[in-house]
C-alpha positions as CSV (number, residue, x, y, z in Angstrom):
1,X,0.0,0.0,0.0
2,X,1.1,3.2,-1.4
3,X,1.5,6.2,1.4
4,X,0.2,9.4,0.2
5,X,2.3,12.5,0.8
6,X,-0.1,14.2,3.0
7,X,-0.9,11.5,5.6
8,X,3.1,10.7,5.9
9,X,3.1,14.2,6.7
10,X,0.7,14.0,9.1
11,X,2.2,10.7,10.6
12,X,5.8,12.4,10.8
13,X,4.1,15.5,12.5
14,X,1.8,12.9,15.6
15,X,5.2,11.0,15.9
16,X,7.5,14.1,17.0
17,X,4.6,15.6,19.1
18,X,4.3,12.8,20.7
19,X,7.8,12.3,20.9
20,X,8.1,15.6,22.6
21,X,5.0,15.6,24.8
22,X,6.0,11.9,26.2
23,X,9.4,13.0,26.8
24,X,7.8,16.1,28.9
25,X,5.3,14.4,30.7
26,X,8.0,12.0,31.8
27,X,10.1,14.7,32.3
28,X,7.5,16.1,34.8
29,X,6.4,13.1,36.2
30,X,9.9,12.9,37.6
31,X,10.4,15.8,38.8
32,X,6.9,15.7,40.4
33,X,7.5,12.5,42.5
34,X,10.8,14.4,43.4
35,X,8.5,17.4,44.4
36,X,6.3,15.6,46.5
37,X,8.3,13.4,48.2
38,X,10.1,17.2,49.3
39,X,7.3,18.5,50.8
40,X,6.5,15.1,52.6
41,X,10.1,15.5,54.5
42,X,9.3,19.4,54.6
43,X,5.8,18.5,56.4
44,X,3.9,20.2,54.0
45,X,0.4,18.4,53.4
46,X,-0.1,16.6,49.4
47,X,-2.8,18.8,48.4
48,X,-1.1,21.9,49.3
49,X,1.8,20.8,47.3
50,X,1.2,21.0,43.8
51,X,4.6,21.2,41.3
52,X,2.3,23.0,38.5
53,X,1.4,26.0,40.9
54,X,5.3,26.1,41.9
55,X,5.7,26.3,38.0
56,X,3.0,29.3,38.0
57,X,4.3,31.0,40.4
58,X,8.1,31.2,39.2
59,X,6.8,32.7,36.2
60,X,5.2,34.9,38.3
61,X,8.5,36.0,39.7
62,X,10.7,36.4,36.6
63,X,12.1,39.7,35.9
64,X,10.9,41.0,32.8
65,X,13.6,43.4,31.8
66,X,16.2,40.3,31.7
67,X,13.5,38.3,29.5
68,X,13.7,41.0,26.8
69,X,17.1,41.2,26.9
70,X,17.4,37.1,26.3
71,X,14.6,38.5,23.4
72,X,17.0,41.2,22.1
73,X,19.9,38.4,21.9
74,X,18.4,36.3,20.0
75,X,17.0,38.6,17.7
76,X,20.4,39.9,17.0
77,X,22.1,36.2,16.5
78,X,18.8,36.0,13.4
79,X,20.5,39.0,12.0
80,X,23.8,37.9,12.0
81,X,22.7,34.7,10.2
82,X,21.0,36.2,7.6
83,X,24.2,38.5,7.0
84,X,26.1,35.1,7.0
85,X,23.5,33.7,4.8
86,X,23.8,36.8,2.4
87,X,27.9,36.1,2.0
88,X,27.3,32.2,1.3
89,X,25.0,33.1,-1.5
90,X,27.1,36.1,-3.0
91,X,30.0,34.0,-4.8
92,X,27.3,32.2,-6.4
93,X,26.2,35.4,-8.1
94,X,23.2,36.1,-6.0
95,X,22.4,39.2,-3.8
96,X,19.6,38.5,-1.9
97,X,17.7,41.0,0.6
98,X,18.4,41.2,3.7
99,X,14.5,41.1,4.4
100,X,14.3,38.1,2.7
101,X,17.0,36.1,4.2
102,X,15.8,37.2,7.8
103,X,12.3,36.3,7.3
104,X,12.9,33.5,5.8
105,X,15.1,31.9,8.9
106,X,12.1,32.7,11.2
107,X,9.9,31.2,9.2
108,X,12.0,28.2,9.7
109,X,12.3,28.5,13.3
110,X,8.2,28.5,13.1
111,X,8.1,25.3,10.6
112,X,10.5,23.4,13.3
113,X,7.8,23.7,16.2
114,X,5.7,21.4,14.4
115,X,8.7,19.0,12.5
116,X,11.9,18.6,14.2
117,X,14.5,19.6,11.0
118,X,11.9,21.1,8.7
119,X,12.8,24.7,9.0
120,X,15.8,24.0,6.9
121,X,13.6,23.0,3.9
122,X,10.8,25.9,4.7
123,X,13.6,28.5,5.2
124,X,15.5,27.4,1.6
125,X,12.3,26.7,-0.4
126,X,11.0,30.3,1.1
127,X,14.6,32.2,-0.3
128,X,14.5,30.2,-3.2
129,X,10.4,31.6,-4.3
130,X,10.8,34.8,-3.4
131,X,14.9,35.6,-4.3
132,X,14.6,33.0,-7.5
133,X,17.4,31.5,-6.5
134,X,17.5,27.6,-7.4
135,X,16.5,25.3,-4.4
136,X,19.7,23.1,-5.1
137,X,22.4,26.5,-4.2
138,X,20.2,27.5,-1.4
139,X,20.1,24.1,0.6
140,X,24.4,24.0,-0.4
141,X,24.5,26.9,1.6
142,X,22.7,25.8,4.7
143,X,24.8,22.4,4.8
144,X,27.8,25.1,5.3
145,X,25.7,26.9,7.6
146,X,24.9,24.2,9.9
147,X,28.3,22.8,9.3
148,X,29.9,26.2,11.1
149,X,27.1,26.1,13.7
150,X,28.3,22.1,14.3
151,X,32.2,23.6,14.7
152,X,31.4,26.8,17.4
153,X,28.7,24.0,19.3
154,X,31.9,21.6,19.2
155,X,34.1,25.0,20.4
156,X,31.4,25.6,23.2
157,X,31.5,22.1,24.3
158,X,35.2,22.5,24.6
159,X,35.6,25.4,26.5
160,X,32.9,24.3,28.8
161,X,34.4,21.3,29.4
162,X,37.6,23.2,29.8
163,X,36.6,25.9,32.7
164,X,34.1,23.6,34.9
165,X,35.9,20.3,34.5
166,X,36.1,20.5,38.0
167,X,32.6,21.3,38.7
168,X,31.9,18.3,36.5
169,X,34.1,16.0,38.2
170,X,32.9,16.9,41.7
171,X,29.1,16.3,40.4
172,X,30.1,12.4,39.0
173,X,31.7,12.3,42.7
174,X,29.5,13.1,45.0
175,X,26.6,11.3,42.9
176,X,28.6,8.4,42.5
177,X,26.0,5.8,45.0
178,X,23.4,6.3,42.7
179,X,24.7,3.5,40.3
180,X,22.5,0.6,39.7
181,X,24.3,-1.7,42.1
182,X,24.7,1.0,44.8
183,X,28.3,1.7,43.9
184,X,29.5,4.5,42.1
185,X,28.9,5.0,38.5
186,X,32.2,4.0,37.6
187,X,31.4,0.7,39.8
188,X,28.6,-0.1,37.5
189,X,28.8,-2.9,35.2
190,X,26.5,-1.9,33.2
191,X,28.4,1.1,32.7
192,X,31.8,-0.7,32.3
193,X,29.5,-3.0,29.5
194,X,29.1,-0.5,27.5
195,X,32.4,1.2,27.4
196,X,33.6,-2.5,26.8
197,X,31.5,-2.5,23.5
198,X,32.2,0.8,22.2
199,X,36.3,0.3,22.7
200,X,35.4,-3.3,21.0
201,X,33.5,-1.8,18.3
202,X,36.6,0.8,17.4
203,X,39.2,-1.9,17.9
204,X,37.0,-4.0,15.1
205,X,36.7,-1.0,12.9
206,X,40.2,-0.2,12.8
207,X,41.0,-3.8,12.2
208,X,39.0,-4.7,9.2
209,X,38.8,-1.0,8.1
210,X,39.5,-2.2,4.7
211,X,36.6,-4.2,5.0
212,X,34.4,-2.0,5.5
213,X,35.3,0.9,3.0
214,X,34.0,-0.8,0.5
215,X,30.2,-1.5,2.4
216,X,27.7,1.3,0.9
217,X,27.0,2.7,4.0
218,X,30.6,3.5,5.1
219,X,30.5,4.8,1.1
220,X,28.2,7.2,2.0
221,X,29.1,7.8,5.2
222,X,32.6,8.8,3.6
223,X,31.1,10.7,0.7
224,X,29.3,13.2,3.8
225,X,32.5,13.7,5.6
226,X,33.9,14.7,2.5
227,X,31.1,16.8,2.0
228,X,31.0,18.6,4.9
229,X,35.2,19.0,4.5
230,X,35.2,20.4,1.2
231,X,32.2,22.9,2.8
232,X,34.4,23.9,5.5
233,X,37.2,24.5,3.1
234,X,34.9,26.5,0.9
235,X,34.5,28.9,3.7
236,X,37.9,30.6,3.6
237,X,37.5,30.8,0.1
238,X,34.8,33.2,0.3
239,X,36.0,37.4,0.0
240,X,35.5,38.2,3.5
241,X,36.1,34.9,5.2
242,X,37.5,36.9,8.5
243,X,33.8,39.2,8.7
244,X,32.2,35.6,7.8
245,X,33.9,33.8,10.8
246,X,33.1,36.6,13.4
247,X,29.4,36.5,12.4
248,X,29.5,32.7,13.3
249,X,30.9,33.3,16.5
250,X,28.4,36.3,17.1
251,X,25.5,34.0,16.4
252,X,27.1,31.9,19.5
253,X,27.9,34.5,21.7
254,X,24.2,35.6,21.1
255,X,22.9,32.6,22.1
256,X,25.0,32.3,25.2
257,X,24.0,35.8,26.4
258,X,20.4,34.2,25.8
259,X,21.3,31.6,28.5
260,X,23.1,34.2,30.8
261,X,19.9,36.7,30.9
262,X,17.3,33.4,31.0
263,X,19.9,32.7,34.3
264,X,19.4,35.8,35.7
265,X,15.6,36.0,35.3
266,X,15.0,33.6,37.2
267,X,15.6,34.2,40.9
268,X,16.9,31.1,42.0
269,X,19.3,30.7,39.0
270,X,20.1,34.3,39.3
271,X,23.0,34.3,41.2
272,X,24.8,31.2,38.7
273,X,28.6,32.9,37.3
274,X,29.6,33.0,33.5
275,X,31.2,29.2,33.7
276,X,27.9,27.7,35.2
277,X,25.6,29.7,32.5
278,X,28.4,28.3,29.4
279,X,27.7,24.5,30.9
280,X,24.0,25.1,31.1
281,X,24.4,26.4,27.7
282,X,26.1,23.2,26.5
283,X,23.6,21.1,28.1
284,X,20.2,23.1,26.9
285,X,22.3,23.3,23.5
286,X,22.4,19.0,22.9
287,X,18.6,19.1,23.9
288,X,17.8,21.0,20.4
289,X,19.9,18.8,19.0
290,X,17.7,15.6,19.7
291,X,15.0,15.6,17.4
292,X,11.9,16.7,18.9
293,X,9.2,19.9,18.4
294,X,11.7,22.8,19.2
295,X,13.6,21.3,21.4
296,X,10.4,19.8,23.9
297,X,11.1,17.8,26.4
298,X,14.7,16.7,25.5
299,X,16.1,20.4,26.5
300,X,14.1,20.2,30.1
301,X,15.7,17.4,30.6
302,X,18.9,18.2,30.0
303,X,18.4,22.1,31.2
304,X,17.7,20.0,34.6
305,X,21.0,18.3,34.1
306,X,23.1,20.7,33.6
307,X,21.5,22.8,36.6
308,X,22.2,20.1,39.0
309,X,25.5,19.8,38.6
310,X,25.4,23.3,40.3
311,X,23.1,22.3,43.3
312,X,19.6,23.5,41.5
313,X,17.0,21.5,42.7
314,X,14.8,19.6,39.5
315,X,11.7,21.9,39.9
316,X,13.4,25.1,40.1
317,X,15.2,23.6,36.8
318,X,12.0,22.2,35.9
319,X,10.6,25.9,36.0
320,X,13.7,27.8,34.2
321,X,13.5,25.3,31.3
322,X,9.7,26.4,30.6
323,X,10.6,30.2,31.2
324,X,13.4,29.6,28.5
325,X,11.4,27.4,26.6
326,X,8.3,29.8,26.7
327,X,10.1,32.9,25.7
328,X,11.9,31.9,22.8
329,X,10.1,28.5,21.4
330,X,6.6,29.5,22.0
331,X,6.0,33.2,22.2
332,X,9.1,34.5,20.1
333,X,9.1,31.4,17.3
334,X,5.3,32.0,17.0
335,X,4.6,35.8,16.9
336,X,7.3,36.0,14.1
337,X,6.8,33.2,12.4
338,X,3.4,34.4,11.9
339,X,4.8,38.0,11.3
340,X,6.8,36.1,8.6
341,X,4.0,34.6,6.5
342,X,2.3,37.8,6.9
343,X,5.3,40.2,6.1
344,X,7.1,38.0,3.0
345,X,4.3,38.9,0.5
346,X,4.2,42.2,1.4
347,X,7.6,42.7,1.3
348,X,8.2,41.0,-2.1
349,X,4.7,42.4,-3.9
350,X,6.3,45.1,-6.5
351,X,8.8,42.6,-7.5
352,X,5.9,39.5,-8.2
353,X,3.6,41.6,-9.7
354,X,3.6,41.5,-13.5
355,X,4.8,43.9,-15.1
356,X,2.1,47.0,-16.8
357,X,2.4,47.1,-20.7
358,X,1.5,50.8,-21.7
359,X,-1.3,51.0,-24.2
């Protein structure tokens, strides 16, 4: 039996809702049954301890003028990428607007609320209609695009890793009974099983490496990395490859001051330094990486994580991920997106209406 289009469509979009909305109910659950069994030891009666009017209440608390700054950041990394969109497309001997290229990556922020990875396609197949630039150049460009976000993420991750190793490594330490067999987490075998297998699996590789070179999949596994070299490579061949390289990092120091500002809105987060909010930034990071609507569910949880290691308790980290979340997934992503659909017709009526012969 044949799938049409539309109902793979609409398969594809239940599956990663669900995905995301099972992921944050269990997600909540968790850090619900961790919430009441607080207020048990805290003597505070069940029905007066409810972990959804904590959440209402935090909001309650937030400070407003940090929120629009965490606004203001992100807005500003958007227009950095569409300046760094604009240079990709130049050498192929297109100019596109500036209005164009911005919209057009909100829109895409909008389309990936409802398909995890779809805002790539939206975003190129937008530029492409309204620029006429042909779909095959546009979505070249974004491979390099997401290829330089993939090197500053890997940067972040290293520095991160770099100034709170320590932080880190005292976290794994003083956590280390909660392992399966009550030993640390080192102690567990199931742990020790799996490192096993993965140091097997390399050892294998590397052993019959011939071997598998000549499987399809390691082909096209191959044929990507090769890809996504020559991309890289392409980028210092562009005319302003130094102005092209500090937009990319400006996209990432945007998105970090987003993290710092959510930090500080929040009152029990507030008083987190620069090395706590770049770890919490790695950690929210990976959760958009998972695929799920924006980011749902898979960045609470591992918002949570990364908020622990610094002695914040799950439901206040419960509550900053949905204040982070809510700001920029929901009410940002939306109202522009929206603004988007609305604004790109508008913007690009002269130059699709036909042209007047005089009688």
């Amino acid at each position: 039996m044949i799938m049409s289009p539309t109902i793979k469509k609409i398969l594809q979009f239940l599956f990663f809702l669900g995905l995301g909305v099972t992921i944050l109910s269990l997600v909540f659950r968790s850090q619900n049954n961790a919430f009441q069994e607080q207020c048990r030891l805290d003597g505070i009666p069940s029905d007066q301890c409810s972990l959804v009017d904590k959440l209402l209440h935090d909001f309650s608390t937030v400070h407003l003028g940090w929120l629009f700054l965490v606004i203001v950041a992100f807005t500003v990394s958007n227009m950095l990428r569409a300046w760094r969109w604009q240079m990709l497309l130049e050498p192929l001997g297109h100019r596109v607007g500036f209005g164009n290229s911005l919209l057009s990556i909100l829109l895409g922020y909008f389309a990936n609320l409802g398909f995890p990875r779809m805002g790539e396609v939206v975003r190129a197949g937008t530029l492409s209609r309204y620029e006429r630039v042909p779909m095959e150049q546009v979505m070249g460009t974004l491979v390099v695009d997401r290829l330089m976000d993939f090197v500053c993420l890997a940067l972040v991750m290293g520095l991160a890793f770099l100034f709170e190793a320590d932080t880190l490594w005292a976290f794994i330490h003083q956590n280390q009974n909660t392992g399966a067999s009550g030993g640390g987490i080192l102690q567990n075998p199931v742990v020790w099983a799996v490192l096993g297998l993965f140091v097997a699996g390399g050892l294998l590789a590397f052993l019959f490496r011939q071997r598998l070179s000549q499987l399809p999949v390691f082909k096209k596994i191959g044929a990507l990395l090769e890809g996504f070299w020559d991309g890289l490579r392409s980028v210092f061949r562009l005319r302003h490859a130094g102005l092209f390289l500090a937009y990319s990092l400006g996209i990432w120091l945007m998105f970090y001051l987003q993290c710092v500002f959510n930090l500080k809105a929040f009152p029990p987060t507030a008083g987190l330094g620069a090395g706590a909010a770049l770890m919490v930034f790695v950690f929210g990071t990976l959760g958009f990486v998972i695929p799920s609507p924006g980011g749902m569910g898979t960045f609470h949880a591992l918002a949570i994580a990364g908020l622990a290691l610094y002695g914040i308790v799950g439901s206040d980290g419960f509550s900053y991920a949905n204040i982070a979340f809510f700001t920029i997934q929901i009410f940002y992503n939306v109202v522009a997106g929206l603004l988007s659909l609305l604004l790109l017709p508008i913007l690009n009526k002269k130059s699709a209406a036909p042209t007047q012969r005089q009688p």
